[in-house]
C-alpha positions in Angstrom: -16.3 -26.7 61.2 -14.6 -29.2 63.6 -12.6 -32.0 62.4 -14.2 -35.4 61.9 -13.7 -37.3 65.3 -14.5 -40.6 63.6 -12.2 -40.0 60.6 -9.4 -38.7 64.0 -10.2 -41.7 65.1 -9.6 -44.2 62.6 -6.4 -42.5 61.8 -5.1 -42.8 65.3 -5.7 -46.6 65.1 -3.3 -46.7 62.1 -0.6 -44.5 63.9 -1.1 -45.4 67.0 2.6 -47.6 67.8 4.1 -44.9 65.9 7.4 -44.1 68.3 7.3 -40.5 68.9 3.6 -39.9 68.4 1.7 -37.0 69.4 -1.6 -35.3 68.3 -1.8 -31.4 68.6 -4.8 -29.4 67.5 -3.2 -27.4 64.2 -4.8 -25.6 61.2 -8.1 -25.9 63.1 -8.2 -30.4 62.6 -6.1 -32.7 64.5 -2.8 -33.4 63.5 -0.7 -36.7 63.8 3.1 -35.8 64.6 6.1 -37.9 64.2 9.1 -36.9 66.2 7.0 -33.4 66.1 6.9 -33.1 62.6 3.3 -33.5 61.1 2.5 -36.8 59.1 -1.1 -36.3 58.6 -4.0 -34.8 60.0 -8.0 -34.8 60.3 -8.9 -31.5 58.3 -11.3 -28.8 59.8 -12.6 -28.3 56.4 -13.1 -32.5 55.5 -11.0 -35.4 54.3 -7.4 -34.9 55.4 -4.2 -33.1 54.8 -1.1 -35.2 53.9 2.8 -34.2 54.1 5.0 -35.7 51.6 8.2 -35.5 50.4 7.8 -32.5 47.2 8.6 -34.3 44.2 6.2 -36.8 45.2 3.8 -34.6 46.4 3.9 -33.4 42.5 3.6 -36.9 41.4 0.6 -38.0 43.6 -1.4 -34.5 42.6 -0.7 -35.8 39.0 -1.8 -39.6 39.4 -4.6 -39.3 42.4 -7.1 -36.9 43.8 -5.0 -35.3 46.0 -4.2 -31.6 45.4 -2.5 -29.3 47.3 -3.2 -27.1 50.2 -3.1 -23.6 50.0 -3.0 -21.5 53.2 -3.7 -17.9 52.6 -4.0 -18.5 48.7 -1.0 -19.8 48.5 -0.1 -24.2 47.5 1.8 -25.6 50.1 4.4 -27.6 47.9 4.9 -31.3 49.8 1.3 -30.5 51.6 -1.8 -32.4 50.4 -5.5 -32.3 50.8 -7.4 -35.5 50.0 -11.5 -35.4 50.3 -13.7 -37.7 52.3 -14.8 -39.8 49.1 -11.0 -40.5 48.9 -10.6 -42.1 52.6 -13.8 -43.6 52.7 -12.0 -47.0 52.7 -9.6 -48.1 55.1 -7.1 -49.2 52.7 -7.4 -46.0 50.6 -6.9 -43.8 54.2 -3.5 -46.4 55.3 -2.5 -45.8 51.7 -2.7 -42.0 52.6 -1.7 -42.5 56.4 1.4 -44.4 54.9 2.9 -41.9 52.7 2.6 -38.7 55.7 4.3 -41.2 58.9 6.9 -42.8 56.2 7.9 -38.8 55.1 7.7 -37.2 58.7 10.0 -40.4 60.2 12.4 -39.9 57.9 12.8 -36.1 58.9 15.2 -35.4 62.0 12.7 -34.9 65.3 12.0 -31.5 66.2 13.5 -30.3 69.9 10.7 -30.1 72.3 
């Protein structure tokens, strides 16, 4: 399945003045990239994937819907996957959108 270019899009808007933005096709969406380090990204399989800081990351899977991603059966700890229902807003996907850009501009940019 291919990400959802309307969902792509709508995050985009919210990024978009971002300083040090890119988009890169990864883990089969489109990802959102701070400084090269991924914020958030249109999921191939629906909804979104999130990066947060870890302890958060265990504190929004215990207070939202968010849960977290595996990749080859195993969580991602500080990586979260929120459904469509759950950015079907606009305020609920900044909320989202929010968390991933403030975590991946506070990391150090990656060397290109």
């Amino acid at each position: 399945m291919a990400y959802d270019e309307v969902l792509a899009a709508r995050i985009r808007d919210l990024v978009g003045g971002e300083p040090l933005l890119t988009e890169q096709r990864m883990f089969g969406g489109l990802a959102f990239l701070i400084g090269g380090n991924m914020a958030v990204a249109a999921s191939s399989t629906g909804g979104i994937l999130v990066r947060v800081d870890r302890d958060e990351g265990e504190r929004l899977v215990a207070t939202t819907p968010a849960y977290p991603m595996e990749m080859r059966g195993r969580e991602m700890s500080g990586w979260l996957r929120v459904e469509p229902a759950d950015v079907a807003s606009d305020a609920a996907l900044a909320e989202w959108v929010r968390r991933g850009v403030t975590f991946a501009s506070a990391l150090p940019p990656k060397q290109p």
